[in-house]
Each structure stands twice: as C-alpha cells, then as structure tokens.
N, C-alpha and C positions, 0 to 999 in steps of 0.2 A: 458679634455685635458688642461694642463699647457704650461706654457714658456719650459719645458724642453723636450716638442715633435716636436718645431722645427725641419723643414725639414735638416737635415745633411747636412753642406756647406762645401765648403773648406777653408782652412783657411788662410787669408789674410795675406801678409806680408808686407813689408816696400816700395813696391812700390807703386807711388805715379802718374801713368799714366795708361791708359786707352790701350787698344787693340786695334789697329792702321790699316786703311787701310784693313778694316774689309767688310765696308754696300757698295755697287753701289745704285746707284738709283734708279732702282724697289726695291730691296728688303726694301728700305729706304721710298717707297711711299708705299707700305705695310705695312709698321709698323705706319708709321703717318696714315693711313686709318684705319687699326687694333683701334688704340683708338679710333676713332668715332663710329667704333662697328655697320657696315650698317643695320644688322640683327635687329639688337636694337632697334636702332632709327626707322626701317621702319615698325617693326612688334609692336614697345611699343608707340615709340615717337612720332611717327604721331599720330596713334587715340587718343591718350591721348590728344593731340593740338589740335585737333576736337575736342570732346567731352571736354574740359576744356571753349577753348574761344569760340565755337561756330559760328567759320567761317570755311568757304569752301576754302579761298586763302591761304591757307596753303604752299598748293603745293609754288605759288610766292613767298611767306617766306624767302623758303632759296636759289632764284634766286636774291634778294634783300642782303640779308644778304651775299651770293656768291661776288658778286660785291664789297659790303665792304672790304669783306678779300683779294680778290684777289689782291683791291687796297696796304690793307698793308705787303701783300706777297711784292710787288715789291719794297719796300723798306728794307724789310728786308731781302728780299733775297741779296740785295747790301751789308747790313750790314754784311751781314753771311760771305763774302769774306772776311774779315777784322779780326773778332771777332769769334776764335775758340774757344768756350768755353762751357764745358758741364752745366752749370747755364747759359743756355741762358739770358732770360727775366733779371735775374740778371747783366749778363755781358754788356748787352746790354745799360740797363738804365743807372747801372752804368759809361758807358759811352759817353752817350748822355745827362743825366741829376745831373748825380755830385755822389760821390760814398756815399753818406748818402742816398740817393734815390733808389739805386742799391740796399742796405743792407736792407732796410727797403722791397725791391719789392720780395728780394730772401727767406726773411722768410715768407710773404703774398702768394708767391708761393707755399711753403712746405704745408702748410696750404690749399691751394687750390685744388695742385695735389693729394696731402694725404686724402683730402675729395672726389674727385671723384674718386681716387680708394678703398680706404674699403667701399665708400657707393653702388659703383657697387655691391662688395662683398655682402652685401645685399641682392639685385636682384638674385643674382647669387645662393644663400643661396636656398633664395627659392622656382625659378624655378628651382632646380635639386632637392628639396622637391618633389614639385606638382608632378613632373615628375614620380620619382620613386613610389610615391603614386598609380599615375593614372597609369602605367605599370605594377609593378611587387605588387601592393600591400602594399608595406614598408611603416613604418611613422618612418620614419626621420629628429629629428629637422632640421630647416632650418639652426641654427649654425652649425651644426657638417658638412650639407654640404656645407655653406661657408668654415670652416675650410679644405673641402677634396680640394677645392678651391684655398686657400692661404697653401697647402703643395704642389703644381702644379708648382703654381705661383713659392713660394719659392726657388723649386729645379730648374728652367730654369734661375730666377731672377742672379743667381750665374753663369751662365754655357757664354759661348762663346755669342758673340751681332748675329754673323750668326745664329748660332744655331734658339736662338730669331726667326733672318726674318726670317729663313725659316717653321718654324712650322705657324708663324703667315700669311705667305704668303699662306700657304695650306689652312687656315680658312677664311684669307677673302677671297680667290677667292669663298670657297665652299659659305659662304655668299651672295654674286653679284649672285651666279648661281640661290638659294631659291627665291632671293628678283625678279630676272628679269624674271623668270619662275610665278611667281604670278603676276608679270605685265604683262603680256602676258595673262594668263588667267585671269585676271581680263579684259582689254581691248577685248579677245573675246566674255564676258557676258555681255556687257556695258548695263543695264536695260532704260539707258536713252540714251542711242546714244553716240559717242563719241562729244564731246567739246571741246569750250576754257576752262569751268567751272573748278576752280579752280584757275587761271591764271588772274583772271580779276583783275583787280585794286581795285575795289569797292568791291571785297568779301576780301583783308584782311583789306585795310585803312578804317576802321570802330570800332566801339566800340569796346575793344579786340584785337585792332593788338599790342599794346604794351604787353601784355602777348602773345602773338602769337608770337612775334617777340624771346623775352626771353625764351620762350619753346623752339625753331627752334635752338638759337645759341647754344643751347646744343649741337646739331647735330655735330658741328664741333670741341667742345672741342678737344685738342690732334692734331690739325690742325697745329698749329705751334713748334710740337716737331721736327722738324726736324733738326734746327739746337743746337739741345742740345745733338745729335750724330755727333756735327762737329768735332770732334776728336778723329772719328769710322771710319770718311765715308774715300771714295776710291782719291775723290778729293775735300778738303776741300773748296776752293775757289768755286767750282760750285757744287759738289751735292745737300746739302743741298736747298740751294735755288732753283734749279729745282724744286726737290719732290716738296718742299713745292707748287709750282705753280700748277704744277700737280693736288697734291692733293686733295687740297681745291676745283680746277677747277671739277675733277671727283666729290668730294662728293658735290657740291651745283649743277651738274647738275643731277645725280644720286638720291639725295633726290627727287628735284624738280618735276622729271619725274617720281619716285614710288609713291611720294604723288598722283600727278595726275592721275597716275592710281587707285588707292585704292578711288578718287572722280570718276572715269566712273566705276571703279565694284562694289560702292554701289549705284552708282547715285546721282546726285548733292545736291536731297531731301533725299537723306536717307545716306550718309553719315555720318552726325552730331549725329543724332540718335540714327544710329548702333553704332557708335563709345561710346556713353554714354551707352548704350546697356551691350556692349564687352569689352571696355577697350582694354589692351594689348593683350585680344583674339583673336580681329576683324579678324586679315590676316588669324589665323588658322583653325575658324570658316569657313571663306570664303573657306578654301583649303579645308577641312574636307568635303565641301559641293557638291565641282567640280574634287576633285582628289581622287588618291589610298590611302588608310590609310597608307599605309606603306610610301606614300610621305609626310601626316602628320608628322608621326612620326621622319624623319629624318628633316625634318624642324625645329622640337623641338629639337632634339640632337644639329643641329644647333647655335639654338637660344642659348643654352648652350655652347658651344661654341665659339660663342662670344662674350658674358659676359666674357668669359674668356679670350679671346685675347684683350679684354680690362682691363682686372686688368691685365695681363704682360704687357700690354702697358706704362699704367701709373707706375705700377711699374716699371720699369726701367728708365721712366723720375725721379721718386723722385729719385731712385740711386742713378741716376747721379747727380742731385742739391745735394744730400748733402757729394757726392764727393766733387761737384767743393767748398763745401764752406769750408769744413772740410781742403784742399788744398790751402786755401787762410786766413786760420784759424779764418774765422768767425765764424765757429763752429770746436770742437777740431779736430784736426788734424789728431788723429785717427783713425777719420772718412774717410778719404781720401786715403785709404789703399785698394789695388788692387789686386786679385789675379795672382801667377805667374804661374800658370796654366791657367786660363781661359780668364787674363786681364780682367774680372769683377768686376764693384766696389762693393766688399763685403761688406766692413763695411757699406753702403749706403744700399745694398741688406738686411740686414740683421736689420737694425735700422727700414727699410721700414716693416719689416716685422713682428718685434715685437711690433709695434704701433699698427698695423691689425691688431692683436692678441690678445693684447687689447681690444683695441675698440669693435673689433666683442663680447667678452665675456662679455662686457661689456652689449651692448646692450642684450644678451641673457639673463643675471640677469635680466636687466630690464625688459624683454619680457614674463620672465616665465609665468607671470600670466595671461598673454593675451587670449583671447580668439578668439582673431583677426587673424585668418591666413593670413592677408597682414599685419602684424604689421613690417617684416623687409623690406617691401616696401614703405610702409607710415609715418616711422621715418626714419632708418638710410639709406635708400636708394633715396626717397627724398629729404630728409636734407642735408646730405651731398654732395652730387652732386648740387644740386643749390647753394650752400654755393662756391665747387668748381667755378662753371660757374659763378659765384657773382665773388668772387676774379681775374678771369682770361681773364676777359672781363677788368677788370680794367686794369692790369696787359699789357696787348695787347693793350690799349688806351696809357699808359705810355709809351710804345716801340717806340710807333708809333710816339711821339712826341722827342723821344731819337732819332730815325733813323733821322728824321730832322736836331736837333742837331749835331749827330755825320757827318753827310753827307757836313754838310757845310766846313770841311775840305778835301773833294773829290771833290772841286765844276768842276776840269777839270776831273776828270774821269766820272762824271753820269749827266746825262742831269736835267735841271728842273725839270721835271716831275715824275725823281726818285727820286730826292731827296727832292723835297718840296710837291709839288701838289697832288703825290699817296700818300705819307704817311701823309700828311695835311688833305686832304678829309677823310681816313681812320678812322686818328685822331676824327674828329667832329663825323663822326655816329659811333665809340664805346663808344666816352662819352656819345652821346646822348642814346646808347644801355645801358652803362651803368644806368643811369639816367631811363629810363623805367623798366632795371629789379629791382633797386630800389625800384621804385613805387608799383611795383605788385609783389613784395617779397613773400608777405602774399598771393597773388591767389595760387605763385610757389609750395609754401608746403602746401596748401591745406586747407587754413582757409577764410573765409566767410570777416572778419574784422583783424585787427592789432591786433598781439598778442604779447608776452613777446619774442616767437621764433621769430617774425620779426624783434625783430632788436638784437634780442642774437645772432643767427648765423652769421648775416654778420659782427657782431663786435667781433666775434672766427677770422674772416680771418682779419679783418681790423685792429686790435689793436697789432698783433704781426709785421705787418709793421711802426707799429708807435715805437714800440718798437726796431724794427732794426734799425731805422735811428736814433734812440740817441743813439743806441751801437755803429753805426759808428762815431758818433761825439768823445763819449769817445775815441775809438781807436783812433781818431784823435788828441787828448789830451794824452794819456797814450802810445799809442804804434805808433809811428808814420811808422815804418817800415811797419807793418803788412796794418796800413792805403794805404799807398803806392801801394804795391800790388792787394787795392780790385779791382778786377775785368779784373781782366790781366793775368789769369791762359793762357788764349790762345790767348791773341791778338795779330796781325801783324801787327796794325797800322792801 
C-alpha cells in the first residue's frame, strides 16, 4: 500500500472556517473522553502500572492526578470564554505568555498529538492482528491492519464534527458498559474481601510512585481537547469549559474506581503478580474465567474499538492545530482550507493522515525482520505516545501559567481563585509531573538504564518548540503583519 490509496476525501476549497454551531455538550464530553480510550486504559493501562512499578495504589493515582487537572480545568475553562480558537494550547499560551511562546508551544503540540496518535495506530495494528489470528485463523501483518485503521480514521476525519460525536459517543458508552460490568464481577469474586486496598496513601507514595504517577497521566491525555473544538461547539463561551469539567471529573473517578476493582478481583497480594503474569491480558483472562465466551469476545471487538475512537479522536485535534496555524500562516496557508461540504478541515485531515502513513510504513520496514510479535507495541506504540504524554504535560504546565497571565486582565470578572490559585496550584504539580516523567523516561519505554532513546524522543517533541519560537521572532522581524495576528484566529478579548 502507497500514498496513492489514500482514503478518497473531498476536496477542500478556499474556505478558511470551520463548521459552526455543530457539538452541545454531551456529545463534546464524548469526544474528549473518546481520546482517553476507557477500554484502553482500564483493560492495557492499569496492569501495565502494576506490573511495571510494583504498587497497589494505583487505583489513588488517578484521584491525585484528578485533582491536579480539575484544578487547571477551572482556569481554563475561564480562558475558553475568551479565546475561540481551534490551536488551543497554542492560542492560549500565545496569549498569556507572549506569541514567541505560543509558536514554539503549537509546533511541540503537533509533535505531541501526532505521536499519540499513529503510536495508538500501533496498538491498534496489532490487537486487530491477534484478534483475527485467534478467531478466524488469518495472519495478518499488524501494518496492513493498522493501515485498515487509518483508511476508518481517514474517511470520518473528513466528514461532518456530528457525525465524529456521534459514532464516538456509541463507543465510549459501549466501553463504560465492558469496563463497569467487569467491575461488578470483579467486586462479586473479591478473593480477599472488599477494602480500602488500593487507596491507601502508603501503597502509591513509595518507591515507584513517580513512574506510577507518569503511567496514570496517560489516562487523561485528550482531557483538555475541548476547547480546540471552540469553534464547533453550540455555545462558545460555556460548552467547552463545562465538558472539559465533566470530563476529566468522570475519567479520574471512573479510572480510580476500575483500578480498585481489578485490586479486589485479583486481590491486594496477587494483583501485582497477575498483572506481570498477563500484562494487557489481565481483565480478559479474568472475564474468560467468570463469564460467556461470547462476552469475551465482544469485549475484544471492544477493546478494538477503542483504539479506534482514539486515533479519530486525536486525529481530529491535529486537524484542527494545523488548521488554526495554517490560518494564521505559521504554517502555509494552504493548510487552512475547509471543506464546503462537510466544513471539515481537510488540508489538516489529510496532512494528518499522510504523516500516519508514513510513519506506520515506516516502522513496518523496520519491523520486517522481527520476530517479536509485540514489536509494534514495544517501539512505535510505546514510543510515541510517552513522547506524546512527555510533550503534553509540558504543554498543560505552560497553559496553566498562560491562564494566570491572561486572567489578570479579567481580575473583575473571575474571583482569585480562578484566576490565580487554581491554575497556580495546577501549575506547580504539572511541572513537578513534568519533572518525574522526565526522570523515568527510560522506565516509560521500557529500558532497565538511560539510553540513546531517553533523551532522543523527548528532544523529537522539545526541539521543534525551540525551533517555533525563533520562527516567531523572525516573523517579528520579517513579517510583522502575519506576527500580529499570532494567535487571534478566535479571540474575543
């Protein structure tokens, strides 16, 4: 398969806006939930965090880590009234921390989002491999079914932002139904009784909680895409910032509460274990064990689909960023071109899509000779997505200290506590999150000691920020017009 099997789009014309008055707020808290991928995280992401750091408080993890975001939800959801623009993180810094900051945040973005979705693609590659394997028999590279993956993605990527929620709103609800039905029967087998276990303070603040912690905020990437559809949604000034409350609220108590059942249905001793055991098998094993095969089985179609409503999730946020930049001609202008059918941003859909195409064949050359059947798990799907969560934790720390900024100009409209204190506190534990996933970079993808990959990947997302912020300075030198404009595609003041 080449660049010229591309899913068939339609073709972009000279409009330079987005499909208006499109998302309410369910379907807007669907879609920000869609990219954290509940299936994912609670059937991959949790035992892998067991079985990695070796602690039981997991489950507390992401009631800790909840706290954090919800704090910088409520500043940004203040900001979001103000600052309609589909480059959020971009638009945002840019104007709370100066527009050489902004440029430099919106390319470290692309870089970010763009790794955590083709490294999902990955995952996705080859559980619908195993899948077909273990069903019907087929051996199917894992590429060709990432590929049946990103022609899915592709054709929706283009089509109507409804269309989007509503396919992704039928998957995560089918998700929440997998996930709380295994909580339920996990809590009616509890081999050690039900507990606090999990929840205690002393099983995560221990050797390990810094890699626990950087495992967990995976959970939430995609958390704050909400308002990077502020000039989709129904009411700009408030949906965005709801969902995003919502959201994050739902998935750090939703995580919190599957982790700790998956600690009572293997038991507080034998969770760690199993989980190093099983890996991302653990939950299916468990259900293989207590339910109908046929409830296996849809659990796995499942689990396939949503991998998938998380690469349409993220895809449609790069879209949109290299709409809004292509629009404000940090990157060509081109790019900013919509269709007058669908109001989709194509040229964004369409760039997103041939990078994925890319890359995925890329890693396939590389792969060929592997003998590894987790090899598109273990490079391009671990890699990239910690590379992502590396970048977007920084990214959310920088916001956070933007909303400060920018807020001090609304000091009569938002109290103290929105505009300094939430998003100050917020501030301090993403740097210091940052700052830990730093440290244990090297545990994140899978290496014993510091390697050539510990500090190569995080300088793939960090160095094209360093390089946006002296493209903004030149444009501040060379084009002062186009300077002018960064970051005001959608502001209101």
């Amino acid at each position: 398969m080449n660049a010229h099997t591309q899913p068939a789009q339609p073709v972009a014309d000279d409009r330079q806006s987005l499909d208006a008055r499109r998302i309410g707020t369910p379907a807007l808290v669907f879609m920000i939930i869609a990219a954290s991928a509940p299936l994912t995280v609670a059937a991959g992401g949790v035992p892998s965090n067991f079985a990695v750091t070796g602690l039981v408080g997991i489950p507390l993890s992401f009631i800790v880590l909840g706290i954090v975001l919800v704090l910088f939800s409520i500043g940004y959801a203040a900001m979001s009234r103000h600052v309609h623009n589909a480059g959020a993180f971009f638009a945002y810094i840019a104007k709370g921390l100066g527009k050489p900051a902004g440029v430099g945040a919106s390319l470290t973005a692309l870089v970010a989002y763009n790794s955590m979705q083709i490294g999902i693609a990955g995952m996705f590659g080859f559980v619908l491999s195993s899948f077909l394997g273990g069903q019907f028999g087929l051996e199917i590279s894992w590429w060709l079914c990432a590929l049946a993956g990103w022609v899915i993605v592709g054709l929706l990527g283009v089509n109507r932002i409804d269309l989007n929620a509503k396919v992704l709103g039928v998957i995560v609800l089918a998700e929440f139904l997998i996930v709380v039905i295994y909580d339920v029967v996990g809590l009616s087998h509890a081999p050690e009784g039900i507990s606090a276990d999990g929840m205690v303070p002393t099983q995560l603040f221990a050797g390990g909680v810094g890699a626990a912690l950087a495992f967990s905020i995976a959970a939430f990437m995609g958390f704050e895409s909400g308002a990077i559809y502020n000039e989709e949604v129904k009411d700009p000034r408030r949906t965005a910032g709801r969902a995003t409350i919502i959201a994050v609220s739902l998935i750090a108590v939703f995580y919190a509460f599957s982790a700790w059942a998956m600690v009572m249905a293997e038991g507080p001793n034998g969770v760690v274990p199993r989980s190093q055991e099983f890996g991302p098998d653990l939950m299916f094993v468990f259900l293989a064990e207590r339910s109908p095969g046929w409830f296996v089985e849809l659990a796995n179609v499942l689990f396939l689909t949503s991998l998938l409503a998380a690469l349409l999730a993220f895809h449609n946020i790069v879209a949109r960023y290299i709409f809004a930049l292509g629009r404000e001609q940090v990157l060509p202008q081109a790019l900013a071109r919509t269709s007058r059918r669908t109001g989709a941003p194509v040229a964004g859909s369409l760039t997103q899509s041939a990078l994925a195409l890319v890359i995925i064949l890329v890693f396939a050359v590389v792969g060929a000779g592997s003998e590894d059947p987790l090899f598109p798990v273990v490079t391009l799907f671990t890699w990239l997505t910690n590379m992502g969560a590396f970048g977007l934790v920084l990214l959310m720390a920088l916001t956070a200290l933007a909303v400060v900024g920018f807020l001090r100009a609304h000091a009569a409209e938002y109290s103290l506590w929105t505009r300094v204190i939430a998003p100050g506190v917020a501030a301090l534990g993403l740097i210091a999150l940052f700052i830990t996933i730093v440290v244990n970079f090297n545990v994140l993808i899978g290496t014993e000691e510091p390697t050539t990959l510990s500090w190569l990947l995080p300088a793939l997302v960090l160095v094209p920020g360093i390089l946006g912020t002296a493209w903004a300075w030149r444009l501040r030198a060379r084009r002062p017009q186009i300077y002018a404009g960064i970051g005001s595609g959608g502001a209101l003041g």
